[in-house]
C-alpha positions as CSV (number, residue, x, y, z in Angstrom):
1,X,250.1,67.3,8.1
2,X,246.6,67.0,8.8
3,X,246.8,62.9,9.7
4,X,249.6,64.3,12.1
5,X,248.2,66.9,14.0
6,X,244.6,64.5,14.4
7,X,247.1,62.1,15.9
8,X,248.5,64.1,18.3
9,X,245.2,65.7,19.6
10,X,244.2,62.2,20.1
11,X,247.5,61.3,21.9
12,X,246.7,64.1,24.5
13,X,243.0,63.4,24.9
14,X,243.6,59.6,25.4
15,X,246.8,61.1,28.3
16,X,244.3,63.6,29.8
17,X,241.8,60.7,30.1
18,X,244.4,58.7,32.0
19,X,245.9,61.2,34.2
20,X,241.7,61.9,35.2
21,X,241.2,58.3,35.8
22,X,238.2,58.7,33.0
23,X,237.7,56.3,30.3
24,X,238.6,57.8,26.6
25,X,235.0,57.2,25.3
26,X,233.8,59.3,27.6
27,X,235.0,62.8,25.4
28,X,233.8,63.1,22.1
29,X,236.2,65.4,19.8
30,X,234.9,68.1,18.0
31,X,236.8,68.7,15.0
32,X,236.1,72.3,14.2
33,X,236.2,73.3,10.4
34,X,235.2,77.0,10.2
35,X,236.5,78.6,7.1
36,X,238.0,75.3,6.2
37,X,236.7,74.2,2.4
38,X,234.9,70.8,1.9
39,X,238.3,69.4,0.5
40,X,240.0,69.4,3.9
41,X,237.2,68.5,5.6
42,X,236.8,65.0,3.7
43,X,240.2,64.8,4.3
44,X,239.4,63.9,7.9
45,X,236.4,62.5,7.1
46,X,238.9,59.5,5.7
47,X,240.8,59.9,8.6
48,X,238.0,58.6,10.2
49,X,236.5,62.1,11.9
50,X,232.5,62.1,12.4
51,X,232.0,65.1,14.6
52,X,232.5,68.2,13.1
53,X,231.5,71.5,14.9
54,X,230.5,75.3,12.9
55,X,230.2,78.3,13.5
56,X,228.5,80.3,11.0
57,X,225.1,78.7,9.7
58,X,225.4,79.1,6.1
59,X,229.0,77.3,6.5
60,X,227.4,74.7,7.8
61,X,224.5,73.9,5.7
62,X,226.8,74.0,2.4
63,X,228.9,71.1,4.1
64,X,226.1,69.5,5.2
65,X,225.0,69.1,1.6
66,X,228.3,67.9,0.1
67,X,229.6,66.3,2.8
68,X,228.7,62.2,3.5
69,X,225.6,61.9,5.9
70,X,226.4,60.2,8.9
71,X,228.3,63.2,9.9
72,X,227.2,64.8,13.2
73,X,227.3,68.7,12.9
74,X,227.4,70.9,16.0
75,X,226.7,74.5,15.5
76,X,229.0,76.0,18.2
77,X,228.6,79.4,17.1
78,X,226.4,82.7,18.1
79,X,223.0,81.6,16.7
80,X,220.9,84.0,15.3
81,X,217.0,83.3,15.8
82,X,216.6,84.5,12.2
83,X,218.7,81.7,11.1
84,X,217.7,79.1,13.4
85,X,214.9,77.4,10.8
86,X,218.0,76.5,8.2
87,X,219.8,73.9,10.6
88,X,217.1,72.4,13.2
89,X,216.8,69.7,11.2
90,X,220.2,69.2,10.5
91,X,222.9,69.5,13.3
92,X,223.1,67.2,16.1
93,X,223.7,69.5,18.2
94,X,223.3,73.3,19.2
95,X,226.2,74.2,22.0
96,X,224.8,78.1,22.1
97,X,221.6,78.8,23.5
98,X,221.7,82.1,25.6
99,X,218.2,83.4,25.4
100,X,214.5,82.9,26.0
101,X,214.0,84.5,22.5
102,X,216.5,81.7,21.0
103,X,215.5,79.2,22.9
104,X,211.7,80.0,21.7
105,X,212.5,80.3,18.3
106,X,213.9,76.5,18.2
107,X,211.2,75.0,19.9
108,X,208.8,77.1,17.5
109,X,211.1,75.2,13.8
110,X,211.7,72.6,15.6
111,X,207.9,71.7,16.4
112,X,207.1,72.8,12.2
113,X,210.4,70.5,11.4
114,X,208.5,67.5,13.6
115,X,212.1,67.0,15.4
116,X,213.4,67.2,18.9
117,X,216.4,69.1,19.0
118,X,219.8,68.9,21.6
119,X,220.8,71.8,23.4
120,X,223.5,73.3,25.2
121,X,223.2,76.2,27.4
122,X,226.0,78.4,26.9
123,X,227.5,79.9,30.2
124,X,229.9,82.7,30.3
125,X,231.6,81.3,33.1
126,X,234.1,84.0,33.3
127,X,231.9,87.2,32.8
128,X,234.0,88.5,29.7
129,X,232.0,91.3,28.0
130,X,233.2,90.4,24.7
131,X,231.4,86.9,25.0
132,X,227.7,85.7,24.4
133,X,226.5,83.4,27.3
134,X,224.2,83.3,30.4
135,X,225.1,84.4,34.1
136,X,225.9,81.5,36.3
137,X,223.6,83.1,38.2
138,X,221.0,82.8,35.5
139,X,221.2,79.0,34.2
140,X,219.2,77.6,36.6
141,X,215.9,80.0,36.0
142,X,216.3,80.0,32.3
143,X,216.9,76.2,32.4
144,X,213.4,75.7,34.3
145,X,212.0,77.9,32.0
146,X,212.8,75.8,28.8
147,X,212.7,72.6,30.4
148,X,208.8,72.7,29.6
149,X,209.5,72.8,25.6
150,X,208.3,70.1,24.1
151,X,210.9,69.7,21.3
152,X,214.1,70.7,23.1
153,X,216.7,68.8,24.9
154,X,218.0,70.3,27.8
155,X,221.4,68.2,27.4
156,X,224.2,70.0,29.3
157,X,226.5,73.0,29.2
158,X,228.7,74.8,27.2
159,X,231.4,77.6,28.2
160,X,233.7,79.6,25.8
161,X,236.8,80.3,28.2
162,X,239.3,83.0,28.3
163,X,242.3,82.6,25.7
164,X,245.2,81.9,27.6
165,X,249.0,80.8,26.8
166,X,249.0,78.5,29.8
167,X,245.9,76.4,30.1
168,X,246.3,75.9,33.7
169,X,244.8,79.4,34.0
170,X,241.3,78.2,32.7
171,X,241.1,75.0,35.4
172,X,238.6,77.3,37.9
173,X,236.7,77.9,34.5
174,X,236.1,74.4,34.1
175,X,235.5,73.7,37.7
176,X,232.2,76.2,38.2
177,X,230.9,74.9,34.9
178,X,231.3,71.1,36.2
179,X,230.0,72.3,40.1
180,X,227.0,74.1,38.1
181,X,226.3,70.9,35.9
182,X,226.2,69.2,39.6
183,X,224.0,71.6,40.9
184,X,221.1,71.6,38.1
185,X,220.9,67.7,38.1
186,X,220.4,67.7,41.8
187,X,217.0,69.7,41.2
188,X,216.0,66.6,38.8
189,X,214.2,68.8,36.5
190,X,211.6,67.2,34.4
191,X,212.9,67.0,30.9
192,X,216.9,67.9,31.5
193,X,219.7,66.2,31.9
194,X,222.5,68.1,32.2
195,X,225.4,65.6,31.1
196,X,227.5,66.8,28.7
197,X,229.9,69.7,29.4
198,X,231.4,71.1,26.4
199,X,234.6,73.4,27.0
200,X,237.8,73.4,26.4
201,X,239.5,74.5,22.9
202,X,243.3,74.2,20.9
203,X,244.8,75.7,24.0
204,X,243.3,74.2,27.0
205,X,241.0,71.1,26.1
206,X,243.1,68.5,28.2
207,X,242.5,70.7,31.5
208,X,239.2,70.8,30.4
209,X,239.3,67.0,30.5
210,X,240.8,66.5,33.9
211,X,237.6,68.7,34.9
212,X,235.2,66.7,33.5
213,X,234.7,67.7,30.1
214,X,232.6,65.4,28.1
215,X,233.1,67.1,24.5
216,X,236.1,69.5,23.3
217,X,236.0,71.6,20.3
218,X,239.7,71.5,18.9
219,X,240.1,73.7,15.5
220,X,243.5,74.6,15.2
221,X,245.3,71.8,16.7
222,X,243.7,69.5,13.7
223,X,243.7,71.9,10.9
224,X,246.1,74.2,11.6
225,X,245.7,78.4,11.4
226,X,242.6,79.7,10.0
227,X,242.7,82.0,6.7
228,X,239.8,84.4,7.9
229,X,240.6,86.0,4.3
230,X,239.0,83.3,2.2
């Protein structure tokens, strides 16, 4: 089931590639294994997945530690500054920084940790109350702001998009978020390089390829429903 459903998401990302004229190593897939247990997760592992994406920090430092090391873990989820000390060290990635407070509170580990750390600024592209995520409007301030940190990585942009049954409804989504990656790297800001754009999920990640995403975050379409009960 699980070597099935991997196949097919890569079917559709290699298609999307093709029908954008972009070359397939150009996307990275995030598998993403919240609330799924090690077992399945070393499942794809042997499937030959490397990128796995989390959401909840204590999830993801438990895999971390019995999972092999040469996986890269992207914390996709709300980050709490609180929390933030447990997985500087360990994730390749953070794909949600929203705040001044966050962002300070990683620089602040990160610099006691003696590592850099990758970043994402999260953009809530869409306005939707329900979701974290800055202002259009507010990414270019906030990203001159913590472009003077010493131990982050301004790397690119993140959005969360509306859930939608036809994913043709998020393509204006993924358009501001790539016309506000364009925007930020014409300022040539000392220190950020905005060139990844993370978006696009289950439902709508090969739109968000033909818009110029450069990592998806695919959950259910690899390992099927979640059991938020466990």
């Amino acid at each position: 089931m699980l070597k099935e459903q991997l196949m097919q998401v890569e079917e559709n990302i290699q298609k999307a590639c093709k029908r954008a004229g972009r070359s397939r190593d150009e996307v990275t897939l995030i598998a993403v294994s919240k609330t799924k247990p090690v077992e399945v997760l070393q499942e794809a592992y042997d499937l030959g997945v490397r990128v796995f994406g989390e959401n909840k920090v204590q999830e993801l430092t438990q895999k971390y530690e019995a999972l092999p090391k040469d996986i890269q873990w992207h914390m996709i989820g709300h980050l709490q500054t609180n929390k933030v000390k447990y997985i500087v060290d360990k994730v390749a990635m953070i794909h949600s920084v929203d705040s001044l407070k966050l962002a300070e509170t990683i620089e602040k580990e990160a610099e006691r940790k003696n590592c850099i750390v990758k970043i994402l600024v999260e953009v809530n592209v869409a306005g939707e109350e329900s979701k974290y995520g800055l202002k259009m409007e507010e990414v270019l301030p906030f990203v001159e702001i913590i472009s003077t940190f010493k131990h982050i990585r301004v790397c690119g942009l993140m959005t969360i998009a509306p859930f939608v049954e036809i994913s043709e409804e998020n393509r204006t989504i993924f358009k501001n978020l790539h016309k506000l990656s364009v925007d930020i790297n014409n300022k040539n800001i000392d220190n950020v390089s905005v060139s990844i754009l993370s978006m696009g999920m289950t439902n709508d990640y090969e739109v968000a390829i033909e818009e110029g995403a450069d990592m998806v975050r695919v959950g259910t379409g690899i390992f099927g429903v979640r059991n938020y009960a466990v």
